[in-house]
VOGU-3710 file (C-alpha; in Angstrom, 3 decimals, decimal comma):
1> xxxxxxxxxx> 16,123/-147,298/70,047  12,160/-146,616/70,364  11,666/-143,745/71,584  9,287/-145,839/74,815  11,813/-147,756/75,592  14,404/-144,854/75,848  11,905/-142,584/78,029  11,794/-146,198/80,514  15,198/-146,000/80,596  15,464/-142,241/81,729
11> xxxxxxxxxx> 12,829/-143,235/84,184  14,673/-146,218/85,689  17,840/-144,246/85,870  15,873/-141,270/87,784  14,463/-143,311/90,132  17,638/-145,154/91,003  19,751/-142,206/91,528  16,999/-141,342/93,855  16,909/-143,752/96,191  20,182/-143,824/96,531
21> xxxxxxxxxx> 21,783/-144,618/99,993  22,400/-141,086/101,660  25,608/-142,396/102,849  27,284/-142,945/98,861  30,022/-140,709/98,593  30,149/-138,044/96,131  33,119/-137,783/93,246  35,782/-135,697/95,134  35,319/-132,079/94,310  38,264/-130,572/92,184
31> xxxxxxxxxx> 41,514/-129,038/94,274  41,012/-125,511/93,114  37,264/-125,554/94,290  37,997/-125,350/98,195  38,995/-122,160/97,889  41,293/-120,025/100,117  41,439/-119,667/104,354  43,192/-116,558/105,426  44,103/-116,854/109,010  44,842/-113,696/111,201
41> xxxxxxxxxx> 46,717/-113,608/114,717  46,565/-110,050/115,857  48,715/-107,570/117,634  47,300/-107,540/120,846  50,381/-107,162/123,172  50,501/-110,014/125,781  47,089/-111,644/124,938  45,643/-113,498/122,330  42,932/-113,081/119,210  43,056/-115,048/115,991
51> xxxxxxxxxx> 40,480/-114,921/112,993  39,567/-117,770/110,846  38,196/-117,008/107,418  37,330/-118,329/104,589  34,476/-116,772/101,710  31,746/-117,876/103,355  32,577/-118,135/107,774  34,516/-116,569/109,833  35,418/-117,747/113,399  37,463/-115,606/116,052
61> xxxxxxxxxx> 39,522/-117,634/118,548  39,560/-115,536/121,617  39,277/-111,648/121,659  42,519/-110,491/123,988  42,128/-107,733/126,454  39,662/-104,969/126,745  41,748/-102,516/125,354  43,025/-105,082/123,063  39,486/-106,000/121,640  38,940/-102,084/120,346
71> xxxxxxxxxx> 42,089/-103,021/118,156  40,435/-106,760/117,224  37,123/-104,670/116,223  38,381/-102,244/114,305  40,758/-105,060/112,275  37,617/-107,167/111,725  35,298/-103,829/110,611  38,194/-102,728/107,939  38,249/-106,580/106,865  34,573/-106,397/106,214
81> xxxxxxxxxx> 33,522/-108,882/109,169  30,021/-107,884/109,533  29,085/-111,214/111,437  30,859/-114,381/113,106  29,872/-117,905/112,829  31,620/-118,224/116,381  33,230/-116,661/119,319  35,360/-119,627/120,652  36,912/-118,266/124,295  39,839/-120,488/125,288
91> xxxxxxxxxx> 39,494/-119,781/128,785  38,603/-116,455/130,803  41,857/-114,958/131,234  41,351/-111,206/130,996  44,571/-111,512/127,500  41,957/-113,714/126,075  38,606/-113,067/127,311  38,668/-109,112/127,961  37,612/-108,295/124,878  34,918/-110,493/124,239
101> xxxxxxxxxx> 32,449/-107,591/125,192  33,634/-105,285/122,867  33,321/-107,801/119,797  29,721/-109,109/120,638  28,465/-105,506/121,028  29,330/-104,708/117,837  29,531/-107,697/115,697  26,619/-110,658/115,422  27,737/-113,971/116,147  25,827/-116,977/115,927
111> xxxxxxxxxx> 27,278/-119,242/118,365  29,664/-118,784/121,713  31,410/-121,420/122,417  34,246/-121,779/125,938  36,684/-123,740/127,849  35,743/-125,602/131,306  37,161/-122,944/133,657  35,486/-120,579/134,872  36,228/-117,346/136,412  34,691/-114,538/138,372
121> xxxxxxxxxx> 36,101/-111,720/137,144  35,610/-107,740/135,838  35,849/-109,121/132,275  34,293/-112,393/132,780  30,894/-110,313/134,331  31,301/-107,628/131,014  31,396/-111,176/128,842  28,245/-112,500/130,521  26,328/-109,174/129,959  27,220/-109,403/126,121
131> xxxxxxxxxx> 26,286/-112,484/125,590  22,873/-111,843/127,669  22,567/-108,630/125,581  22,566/-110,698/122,584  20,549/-113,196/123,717  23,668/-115,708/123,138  23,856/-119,059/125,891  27,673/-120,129/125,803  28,784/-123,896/125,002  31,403/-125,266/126,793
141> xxxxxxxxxx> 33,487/-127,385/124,402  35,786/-130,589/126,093  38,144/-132,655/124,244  37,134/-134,701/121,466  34,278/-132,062/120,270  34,417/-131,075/116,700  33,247/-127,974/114,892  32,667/-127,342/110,938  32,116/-124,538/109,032  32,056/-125,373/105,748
151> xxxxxxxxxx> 35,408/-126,608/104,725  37,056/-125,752/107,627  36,682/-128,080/110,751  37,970/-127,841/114,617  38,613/-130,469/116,957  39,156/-130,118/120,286  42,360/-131,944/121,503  42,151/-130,743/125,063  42,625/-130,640/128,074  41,068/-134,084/128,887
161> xxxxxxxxxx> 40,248/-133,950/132,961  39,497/-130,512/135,298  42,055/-131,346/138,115  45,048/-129,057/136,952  47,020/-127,003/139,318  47,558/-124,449/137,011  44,438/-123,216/135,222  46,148/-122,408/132,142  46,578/-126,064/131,501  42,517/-125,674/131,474
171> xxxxxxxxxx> 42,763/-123,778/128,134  40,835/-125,216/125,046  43,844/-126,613/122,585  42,487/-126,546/119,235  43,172/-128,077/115,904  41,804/-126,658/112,955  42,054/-128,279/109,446  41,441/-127,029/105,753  42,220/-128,891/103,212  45,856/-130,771/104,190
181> xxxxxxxxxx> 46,704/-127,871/106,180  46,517/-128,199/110,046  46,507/-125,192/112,636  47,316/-126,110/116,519  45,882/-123,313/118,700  47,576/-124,183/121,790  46,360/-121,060/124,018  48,262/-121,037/127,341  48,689/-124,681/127,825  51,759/-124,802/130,514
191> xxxxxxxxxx> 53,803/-128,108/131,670  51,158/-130,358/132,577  48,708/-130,265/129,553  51,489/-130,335/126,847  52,207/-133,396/128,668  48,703/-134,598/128,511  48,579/-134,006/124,990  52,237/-135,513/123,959  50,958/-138,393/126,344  47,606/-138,788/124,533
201> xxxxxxxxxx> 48,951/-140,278/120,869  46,588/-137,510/119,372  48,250/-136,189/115,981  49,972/-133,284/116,876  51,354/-132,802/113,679  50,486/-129,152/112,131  51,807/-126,646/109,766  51,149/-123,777/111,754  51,114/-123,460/115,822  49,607/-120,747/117,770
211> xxxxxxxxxx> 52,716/-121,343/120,418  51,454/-121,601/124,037  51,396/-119,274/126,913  52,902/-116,542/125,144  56,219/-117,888/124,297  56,955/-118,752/127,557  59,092/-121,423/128,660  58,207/-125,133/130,056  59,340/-127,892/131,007  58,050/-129,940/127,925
221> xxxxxxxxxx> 57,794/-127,298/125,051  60,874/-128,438/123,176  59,169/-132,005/122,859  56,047/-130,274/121,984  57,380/-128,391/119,413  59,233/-131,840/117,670  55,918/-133,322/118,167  54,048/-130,814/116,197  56,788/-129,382/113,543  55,173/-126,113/112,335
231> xxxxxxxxxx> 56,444/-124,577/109,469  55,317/-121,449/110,800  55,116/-120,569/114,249  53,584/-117,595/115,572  53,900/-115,965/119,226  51,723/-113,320/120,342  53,387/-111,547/123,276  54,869/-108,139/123,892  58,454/-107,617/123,696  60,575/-105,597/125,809
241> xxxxxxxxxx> 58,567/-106,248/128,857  59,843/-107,649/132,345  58,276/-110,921/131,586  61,565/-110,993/128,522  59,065/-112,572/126,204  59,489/-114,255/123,778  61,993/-116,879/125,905  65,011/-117,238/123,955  64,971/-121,171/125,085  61,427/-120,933/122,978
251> xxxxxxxxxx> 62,796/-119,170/119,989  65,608/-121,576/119,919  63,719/-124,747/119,859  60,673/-123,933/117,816  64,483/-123,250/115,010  65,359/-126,455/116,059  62,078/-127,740/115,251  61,780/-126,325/111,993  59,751/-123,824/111,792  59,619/-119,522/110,503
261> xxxxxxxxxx> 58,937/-117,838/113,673  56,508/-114,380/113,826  55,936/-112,792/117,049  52,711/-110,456/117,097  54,647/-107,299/118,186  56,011/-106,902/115,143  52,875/-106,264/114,079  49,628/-108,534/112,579  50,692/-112,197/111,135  48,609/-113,440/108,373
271> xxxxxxxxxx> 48,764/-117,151/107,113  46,726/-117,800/103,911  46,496/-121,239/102,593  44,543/-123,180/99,522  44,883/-125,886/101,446  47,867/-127,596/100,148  50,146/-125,059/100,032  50,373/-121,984/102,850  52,366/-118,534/102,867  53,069/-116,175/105,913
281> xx> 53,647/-112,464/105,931  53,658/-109,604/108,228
//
């Protein structure tokens, strides 16, 4: 071929690759290039903190209580979490909330993100003067907002209206995806907002659930837990406490359902998946 005829052709192909449609989609990456997401529910007692990480983000799902979020810090600092993409408070409980402080003051993160209730409370005033310390304005997340960090996304499933009677049914229900593997984050969603959600004909479908309120018992946690399926199933609670969590009626039907359950007392639970395939320990 002529040598000015090739160098046209280089040209022509340059150009066209170029002005390209933004919108073309890219050759699927290969399997082994997502990479790995280790998740982390820690043992905070009766109160909830879960990390999200992957090489390049990290996101912590509620920071339990004060005392709680000295044990969250010093978990993160020995994991080598120097900063967080996000903070994501479920609701302002003091078991999810009261901790919050004690993270922001030592750990960057770039974005704060919370639920629709609000609270006045001892830990909700510490939270505020963290995140006005760091110069951090919260965003409150409803259902149907979505969340990416790199490979790892978050969609917010609920709850869907403000009108509860119970404001745990006011808690942010997550989903998180990597890969083919799901994560349900159902914080303390009680009778009326498991409901909502079974009611909704949203996928509830996920590998692993963060089971709601604790372990405790409602009316409409054995259908949520057919709904959803997990394979693993992980309660943080307390045991031995008057409360007698985790309910035995729970325990029994997440079995039914399927799924390897961990409860936090025993001590840390770490999921790590490739995103196909997942393993559990403790």
């Amino acid at each position: 071929m002529p040598i000015r005829l090739f160098c046209a052709l280089c040209c022509l192909l340059v150009l066209c690759c170029a002005c390209a449609p933004s919108g073309v989609s890219q050759l699927p990456a290969p399997a082994d290039a997502l990479g790995d997401l280790t998740v982390t529910f820690f043992r905070c007692g009766k109160a909830d903190s879960a990390l999200l990480r992957t090489a390049d983000h990290a996101v912590l799902i509620d920071a339990g209580t004060q005392d709680a979020g000295e044990y969250v810090l010093s978990r993160l600092q020995a994991m080598g979490v120097a900063r967080l993409d996000a903070l994501i408070v479920t609701h302002p409980h003091k078991d999810h909330v009261g901790g919050a402080d004690v993270i922001l003051e030592a750990i960057p993160a770039d974005c704060v993100y919370v639920g629709p209730l609000q609270v006045d409370s001892k830990q909700t005033r510490q939270f505020g003067e963290a995140l006005e310390a760091a110069g951090l304005v919260p965003q409150t997340l409803q259902a149907g907002d979505a969340l990416s960090f790199g490979d790892l996304s978050l969609l917010v499933l609920g709850p869907q209206r403000t009108d509860y009677e119970d404001e745990n049914d006011l808690s942010l229900v997550l989903r998180a995806q990597y890969g083919q593997t799901r994560f349900l984050f159902a914080a303390d969603a009680e009778k009326d907002l498991l409901q909502e959600l079974l009611a909704s004909g949203q996928a509830l479908r996920a590998e692993v659930l963060k089971v709601p309120h604790h372990g405790g018992a409602e009316d409409n946690s054995a259908l949520f837990f057919q709904a959803v399926l997990p394979e693993v199933a992980v309660i943080p609670c307390e045991r031995g406490t008057e409360d007698g969590l985790p309910d035995e009626a729970v325990l029994r039907a997440l079995r039914s359902a399927g799924a390897a359950v961990y409860v936090t007392d025993d001590g840390d639970v770490t999921v790590h998946t490739d995103g196909t395939t997942l393993t559990a320990s403790q």
